[in-house]
C-alpha positions, 0 to 999 in steps of 0.5 A: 672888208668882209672876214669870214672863217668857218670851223668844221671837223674833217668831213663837214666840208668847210673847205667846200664851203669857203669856196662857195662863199668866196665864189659868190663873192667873186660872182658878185665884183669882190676881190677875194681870197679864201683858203683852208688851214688844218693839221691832221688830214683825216676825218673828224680832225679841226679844220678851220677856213677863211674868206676875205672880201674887199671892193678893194685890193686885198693885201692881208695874208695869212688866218683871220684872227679878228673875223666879222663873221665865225660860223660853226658847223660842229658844236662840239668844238666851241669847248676845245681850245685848240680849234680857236673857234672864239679866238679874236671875237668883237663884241659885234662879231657874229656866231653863226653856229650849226646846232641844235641848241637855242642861241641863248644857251650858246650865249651863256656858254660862250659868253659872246656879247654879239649877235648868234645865231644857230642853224639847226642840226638834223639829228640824221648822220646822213645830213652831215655831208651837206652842212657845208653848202648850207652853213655856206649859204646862211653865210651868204644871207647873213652879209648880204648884198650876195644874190642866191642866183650867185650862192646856187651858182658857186655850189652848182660849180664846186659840187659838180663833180659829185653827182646830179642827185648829191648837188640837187640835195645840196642846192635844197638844203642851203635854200633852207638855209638861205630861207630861215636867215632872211630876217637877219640879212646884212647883219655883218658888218664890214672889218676895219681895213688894216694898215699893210705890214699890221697884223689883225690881232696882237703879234705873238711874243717871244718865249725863251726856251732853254736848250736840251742837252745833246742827249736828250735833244738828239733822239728825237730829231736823229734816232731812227724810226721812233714814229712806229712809237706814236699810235696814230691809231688813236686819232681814228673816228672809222676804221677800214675793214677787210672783207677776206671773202671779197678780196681779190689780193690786188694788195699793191693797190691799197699798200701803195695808197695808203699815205701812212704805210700803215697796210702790209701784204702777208708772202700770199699777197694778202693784206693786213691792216696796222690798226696801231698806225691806221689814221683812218683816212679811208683812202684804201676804201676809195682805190679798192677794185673790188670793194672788199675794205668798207668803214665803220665807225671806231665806236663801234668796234668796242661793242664786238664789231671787228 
């Protein structure tokens, strides 16, 4: 069985890349399963995707712990703990890594003894939307036996929706992807098949945690609206702006979609954004009628841009 999982951040499209790869697999006679596992839904958040692969019934569940392959869309998430991007490595398990760095200084940064290899990043933010079909089709090359007839196909039917001019930019850059990695087709190697009721990895232990006292513990489970003391501001990478001269005041559009509530309206109908507990989602960008919310990135608003 083939085990794949893809890191990204929220945004890159490794949940559209999972489905491509697990698709084409599919395309080609495989039993698959392929499934997206993130926290927080917003933009530069850690995601992380699996695609299993099997001539045979697949009866594993859950996230890959011990993967054949791991590719990495962002690189910047090989140093943070929490995303698990070398968590459960083989030493022949190969890391595929989306970067502009060589293989060897991924090597001795992470210290992995298999194979790496890097897709190399174009230094245009406007590249960023498709890293997914090309870290998708790079994945396809890596396992081989998957036809490129299959990997167009499975993009073509996943980016559909988005337009003739966006899937013809996608379809050219994973046939980049597919291209470079030819030297290195069929390098991943099958996972050993794992007894059913087994997990892939070490089962997690039992930890003892000592009971809080009432007063303590009660608080925060009953006390009423202690999340307006949680900044999720914080978590922003683009933050909505209200352009007040576009505004039509349709503010129940944007203070219904907002997921968070994080949008009120003034008595004049006027909204106002709580950039405290704004996420930056940008659903409001989406639904706006009259396109007067627009983002711009969070950094930029500590340089004077409002």
């Amino acid at each position: 069985m083939y085990r794949i999982r893809f890191h990204g951040r929220g945004g890159q499209g490794m949940k559209t890349a999972s489905r491509i790869l697990g698709n084409a697999f599919f395309a080609q006679g495989f039993e698959v399963q392929d499934a997206p596992r993130y926290g927080a839904e917003r933009r530069g958040a850690p995601v992380f995707a699996g695609v299993r692969a099997s001539r045979t019934p697949i009866h594993e569940r859950g996230p890959i712990r011990v993967p054949d392959l791991v590719v990495v869309a962002d690189d910047t998430l090989v140093g943070v703990g929490t995303a698990g991007v070398l968590v459960g490595l083989r030493p022949d398990t190969v890391l595929l890594l989306h970067s502009a760095e060589a293989p060897d200084t991924w090597r001795e940064r992470t210290r992995h003894a298999g194979p790496i290899y890097t897709l190399p990043a174009r230094p245009d933010p406007e590249a960023l939307p498709f890293a997914g079909a090309a870290c998708a089709a790079a994945a396809a090359r890596l396992v081989g036996g998957l036809s490129r007839e299959s990997v167009d196909q499975a993009t073509r039917e996943e980016l559909a929706s988005l337009g003739e001019a966006v899937l013809e930019e996608n379809l050219a850059r994973a046939a980049e992807a597919w291209d470079l990695f030819e030297p290195h087709e069929g390098c991943v190697r099958e996972g050993k098949e794992i007894e059913r009721g087994q997990d892939s990895a070490k089962g997690a232990q039992w930890v003892d945690i000592p009971w809080d006292p009432v007063s303590i513990a009660a608080p925060d489970v009953h006390g009423a609206a202690t999340s307006i003391e949680v900044r999720t501001g914080l978590w922003r990478t683009m933050r909505p702006v209200i352009d007040a001269e576009h505004c039509n005041h349709c503010s129940w559009v944007c203070t219904t979609f907002c997921p968070d509530g994080a949008i009120h309206a003034e008595p004049d109908a006027v909204p106002e954004i709580d950039y405290d507990h704004c996420k930056g989602c940008l659903v409001c960008v989406a639904v706006c009628p009259p396109h007067a919310i627009r983002a711009i990135p969070e950094r930029d608003t500590d340089r004077g841009t409002p």
